[in-house]
C-alpha positions in Angstrom: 0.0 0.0 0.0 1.4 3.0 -1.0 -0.9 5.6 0.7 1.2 8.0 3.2 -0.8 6.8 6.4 1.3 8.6 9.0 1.8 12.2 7.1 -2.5 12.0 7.0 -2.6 11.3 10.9 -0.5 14.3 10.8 -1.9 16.5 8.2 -5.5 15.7 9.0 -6.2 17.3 12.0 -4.2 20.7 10.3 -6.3 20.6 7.3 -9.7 20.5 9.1 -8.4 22.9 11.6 -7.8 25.3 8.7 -11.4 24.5 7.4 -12.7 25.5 10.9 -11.1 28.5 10.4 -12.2 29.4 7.2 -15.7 28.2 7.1 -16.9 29.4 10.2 -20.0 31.8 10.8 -20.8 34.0 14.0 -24.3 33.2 14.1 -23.7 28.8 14.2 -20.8 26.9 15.3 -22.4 23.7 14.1 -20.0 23.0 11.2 -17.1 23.4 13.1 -18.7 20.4 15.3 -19.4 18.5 12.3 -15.5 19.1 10.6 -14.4 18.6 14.0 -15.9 14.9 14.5 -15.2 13.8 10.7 -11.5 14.4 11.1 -11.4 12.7 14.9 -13.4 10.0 12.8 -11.1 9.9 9.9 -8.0 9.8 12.5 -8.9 7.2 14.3 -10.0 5.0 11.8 -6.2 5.0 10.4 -5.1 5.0 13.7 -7.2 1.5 14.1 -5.9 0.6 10.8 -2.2 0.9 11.8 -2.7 -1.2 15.2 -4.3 -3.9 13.2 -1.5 -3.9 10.4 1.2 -3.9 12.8 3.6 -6.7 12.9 4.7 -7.2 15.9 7.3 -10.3 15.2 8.8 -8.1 12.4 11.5 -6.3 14.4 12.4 -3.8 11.4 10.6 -0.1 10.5 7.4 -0.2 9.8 5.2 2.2 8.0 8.0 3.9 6.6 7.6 6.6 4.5 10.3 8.0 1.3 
């Protein structure tokens, strides 16, 4: 799999934090709540994803990224 898991866990919460910023209106705060619980979603979803793929008799780096 070539997908850069660890930069997203990384860039993830940035990115949404920057849509927050953007996107947000004085009168309702309820699509910051709603970006706010997608990324926490999306986050720990590769989080879960890395614990499962994790090797542990492999005693080498894993998840490395180039």
């Amino acid at each position: 799999m070539n997908f850069p898991i660890l930069s997203s866990l990384i860039l993830l919460p940035t990115i949404g934090a920057i849509f927050i910023l953007f996107g947000r209106s004085s009168s309702n705060y309820n699509s910051a709540k709603y970006i706010s619980l997608f990324v926490t979603l999306a986050n720990l979803v590769l989080s879960l994803y890395l614990w499962h793929a994790f090797d542990k008799t492999n005693s080498g780096f894993q998840f490395v990224e180039e």
